[in-house]
N, C-alpha and C positions, 0 to 999 in steps of 0.2 A: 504493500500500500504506500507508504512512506517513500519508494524507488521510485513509483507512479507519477507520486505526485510532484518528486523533486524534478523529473522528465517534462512532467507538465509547466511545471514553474519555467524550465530551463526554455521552451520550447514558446512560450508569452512572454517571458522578459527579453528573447531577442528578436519578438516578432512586435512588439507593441510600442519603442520607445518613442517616444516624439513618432516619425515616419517608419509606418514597419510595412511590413508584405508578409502575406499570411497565403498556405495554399487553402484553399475553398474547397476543390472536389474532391469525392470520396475514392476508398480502395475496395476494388472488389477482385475476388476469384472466379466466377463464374462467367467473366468477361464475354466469354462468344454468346452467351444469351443476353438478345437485350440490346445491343450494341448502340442503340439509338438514345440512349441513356447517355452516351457521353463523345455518339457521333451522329450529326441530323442529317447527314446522307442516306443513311440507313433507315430512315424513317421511312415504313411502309413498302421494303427492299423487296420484301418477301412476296408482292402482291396479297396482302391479307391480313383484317385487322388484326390488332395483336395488343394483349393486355398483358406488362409485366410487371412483376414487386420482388421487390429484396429486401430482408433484413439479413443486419451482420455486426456480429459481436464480438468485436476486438480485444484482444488481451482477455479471455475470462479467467475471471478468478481475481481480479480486481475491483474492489466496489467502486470507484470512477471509471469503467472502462468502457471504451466510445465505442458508441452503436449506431449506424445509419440504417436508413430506410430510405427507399429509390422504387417512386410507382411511376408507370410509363403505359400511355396508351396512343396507337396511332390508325390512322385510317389511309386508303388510297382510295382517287379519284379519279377521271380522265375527263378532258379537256380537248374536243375537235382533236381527238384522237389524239394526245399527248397526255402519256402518267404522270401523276402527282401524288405528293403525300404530304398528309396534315396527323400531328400530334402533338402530345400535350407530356411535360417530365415535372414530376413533385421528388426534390430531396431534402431531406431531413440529417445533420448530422449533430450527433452531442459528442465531442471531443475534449473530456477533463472540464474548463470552465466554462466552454465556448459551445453555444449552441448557432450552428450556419444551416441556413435553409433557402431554398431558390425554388422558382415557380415559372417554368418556362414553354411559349408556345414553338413548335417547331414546324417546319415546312421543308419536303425535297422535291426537287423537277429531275425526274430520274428519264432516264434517254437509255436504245440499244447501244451496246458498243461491246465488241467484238464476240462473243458466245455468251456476252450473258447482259450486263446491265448496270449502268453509272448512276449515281442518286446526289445529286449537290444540295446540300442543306443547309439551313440558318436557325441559329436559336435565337429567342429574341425574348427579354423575360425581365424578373425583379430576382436581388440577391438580398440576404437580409443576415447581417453577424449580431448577435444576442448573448446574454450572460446567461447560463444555466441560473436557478432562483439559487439554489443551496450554496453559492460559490460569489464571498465578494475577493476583490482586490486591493492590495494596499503595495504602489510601486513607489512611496515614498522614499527610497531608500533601501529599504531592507529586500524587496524580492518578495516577500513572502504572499503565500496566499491563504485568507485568512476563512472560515466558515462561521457559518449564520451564528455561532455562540459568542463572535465578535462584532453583531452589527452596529454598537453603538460606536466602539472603535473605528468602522471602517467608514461611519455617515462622517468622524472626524477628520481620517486620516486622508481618507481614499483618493487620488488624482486621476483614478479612472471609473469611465461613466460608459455601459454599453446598453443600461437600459431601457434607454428612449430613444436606440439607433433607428433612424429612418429607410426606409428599401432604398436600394440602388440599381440604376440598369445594368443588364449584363448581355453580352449576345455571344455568339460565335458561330463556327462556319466546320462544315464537315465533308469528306467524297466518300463516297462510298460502293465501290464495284463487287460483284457478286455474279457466279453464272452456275452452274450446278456441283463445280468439286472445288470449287476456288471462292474465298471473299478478301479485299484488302481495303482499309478505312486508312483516313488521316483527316485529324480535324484539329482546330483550334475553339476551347473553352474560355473563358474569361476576356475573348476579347478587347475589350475596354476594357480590363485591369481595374473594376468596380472599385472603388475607394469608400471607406467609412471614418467618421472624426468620431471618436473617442474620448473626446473631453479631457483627454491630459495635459495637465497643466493648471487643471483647476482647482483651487486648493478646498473645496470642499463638496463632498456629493451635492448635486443641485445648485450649486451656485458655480460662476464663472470668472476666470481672472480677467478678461478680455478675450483680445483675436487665440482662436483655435485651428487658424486656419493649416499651423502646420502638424496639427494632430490628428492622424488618419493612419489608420489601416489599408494598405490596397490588397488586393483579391490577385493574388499570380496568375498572368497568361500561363495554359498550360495546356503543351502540345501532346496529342498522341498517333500513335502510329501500329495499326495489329494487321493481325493477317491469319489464313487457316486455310486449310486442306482439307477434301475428303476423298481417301485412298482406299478403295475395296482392297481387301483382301482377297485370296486364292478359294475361298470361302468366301463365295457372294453375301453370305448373309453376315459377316464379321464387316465393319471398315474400320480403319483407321484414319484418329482426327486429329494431327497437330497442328501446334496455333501458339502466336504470341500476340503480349504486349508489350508496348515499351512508351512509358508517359517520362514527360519530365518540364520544366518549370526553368530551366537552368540553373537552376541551383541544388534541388533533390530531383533525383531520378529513381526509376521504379523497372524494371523487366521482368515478366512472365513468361515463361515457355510452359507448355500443358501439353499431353497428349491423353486423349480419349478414346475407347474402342467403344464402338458404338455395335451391336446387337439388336438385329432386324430391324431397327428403327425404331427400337420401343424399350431398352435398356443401355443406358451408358454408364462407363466409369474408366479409371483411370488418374493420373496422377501429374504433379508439376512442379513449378519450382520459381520461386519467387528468390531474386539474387539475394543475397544479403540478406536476407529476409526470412523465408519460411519453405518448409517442403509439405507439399498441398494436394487433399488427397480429394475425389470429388466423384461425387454417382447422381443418377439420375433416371427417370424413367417415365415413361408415358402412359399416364395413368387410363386417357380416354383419346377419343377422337380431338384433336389439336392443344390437349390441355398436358403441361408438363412441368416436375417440381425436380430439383435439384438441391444436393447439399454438397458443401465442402468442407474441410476444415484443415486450418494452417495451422503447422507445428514449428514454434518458432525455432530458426537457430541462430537471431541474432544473440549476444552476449549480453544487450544494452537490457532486453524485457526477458524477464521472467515471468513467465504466468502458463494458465491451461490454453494457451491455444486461442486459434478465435473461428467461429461458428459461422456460417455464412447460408439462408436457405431463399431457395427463388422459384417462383411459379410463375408461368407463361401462359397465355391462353390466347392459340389462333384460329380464327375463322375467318369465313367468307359472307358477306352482304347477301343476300338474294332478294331483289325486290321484284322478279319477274312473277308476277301471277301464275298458279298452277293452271292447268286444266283439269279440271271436275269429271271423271266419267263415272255415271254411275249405271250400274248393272242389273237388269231385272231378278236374275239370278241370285245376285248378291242380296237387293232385298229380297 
């Protein structure tokens, strides 16, 4: 708990001071599902609504440890005979003191190109950085961070204010190709580098010393770049599915390499590998006609955390529109 928290301290007192940069988006394992979550090319790629959610619980075994939720749902259209796609991304993260959350509409104009299909996307949305309630701050010097058993101390001491922070815009841009054994995404998040003023500087909760102008949080541009395969085996009914990610900010970076064996199309599993990071094990399965739930779970081996691991579970659900009226026959027989 105590190793947590000091990570957490370490990880706001060099993201906060006067002018900081904080990353925004979440980490997930289950990456190839979803992908429009964190690239709007992809939105609607598949030809077929698609309704997704994640939750993921990091570090357990810590009572602070960050948990996101990522709901995602998208539609496709046509237009004088050109595809499009419209959807919509809710994320929720709680990270130690910090609660980030964004609400964004998405759009792709996806076009043929060469055996399979390009989707160019834009997110366009509100970002919002908040203080969890149970968690004040006091950077008056010491660093420390203090809990609700010191609120009268921290209405004295506090120089930081995030709990009347106002939304911020946020947008970003995604491509996305896909044809039936191949997908490759690259997009950019945070494009405006969303900023939030923080109130530091003020010497006392709710009250202000003057200009705050240069007391802001910015939100990190932050690139990514995946890809995946899907390789039958010699055994039609067996494939194999590798796939990476690779995000980064320029300043923290992240890579995933996974590989999945997929079974008839209706059981997956297999296993991955987060650099630095964690060795990740993941299964899944098709429970009904287009509905499918996944889990994984990372085993750290960085040195820096110690804890159980962290949890990660996602449902998908795709279908198709049909607004064509049936035809009715009815049979004398029948009645």
């Amino acid at each position: 708990m105590m190793c947590l928290k000091k990570l957490i301290v370490t990880v706001c007192a060099s993201a906060l001071p006067l002018v900081g940069q904080a990353q925004f988006d979440t980490q997930r394992t289950q990456y190839m599902y979803g992908p429009s979550a964190y690239c709007p090319g992809a939105v609607a790629q598949n030809d077929m609504c698609n309704v997704f959610g994640v939750y993921r619980l990091q570090w357990a075994g810590f009572e602070d440890a960050p948990h996101d939720v990522i709901v995602s749902g998208d539609i496709p259209f046509s237009i004088s005979g050109t595809k499009h796609g419209i959807g919509v991304s809710f994320v929720s993260e709680e990270i130690g003191a910090f609660k980030n959350q964004a609400f964004l509409l998405q759009y792709a104009y996806k076009m043929p190109l060469w055996r399979g299909q390009l989707g160019l996307g834009l997110n366009l949305g509100a970002v919002n950085l908040g203080a969890v309630n149970d968690y004040k701050f006091d950077f008056t010097g010491t660093g420390n961070v203090v809990g609700s058993e010191h609120h009268e101390d921290y209405h004295k001491e506090s120089n930081l204010d995030l709990e009347n922070t106002s939304l911020a815009f946020d947008c970003g841009f995604g491509a996305y190709y896909s044809d039936e054994s191949l997908y490759l995404g690259f997009s950019v998040l945070n494009l405006n580098k969303p900023s939030f003023d923080v109130g530091v500087g003020s010497g006392q909760s709710g009250q202000s010393s003057g200009s705050n102008s240069d007391s802001e949080i910015d939100i990190a541009r932050v690139f990514y770049l995946t890809g995946g395969y899907d390789l039958p085996l010699s055994n039609e009914e067996f494939h194999l599915k590798p796939s990476a990610l690779f995000r980064t900010d320029f300043n923290v970076n992240s890579f995933d390499l996974t590989c999945l064996v997929d079974y008839k199309k209706r059981f997956v599993g297999g296993l991955g590998y987060r650099f630095g990071d964690s060795f990740d094990f993941l299964v899944g399965a098709n429970l009904l006609s287009g509905l499918f739930i996944g889990y994984s779970y990372d085993l750290p081996v960085s040195g820096m955390i110690k804890s159980g691991g962290s949890h990660e579970v996602c449902l998908k659900y795709s279908f198709k529109l049909e607004f064509a009226k049936k035809n009715k026959y009815k049979s004398e027989r029948i009645l």
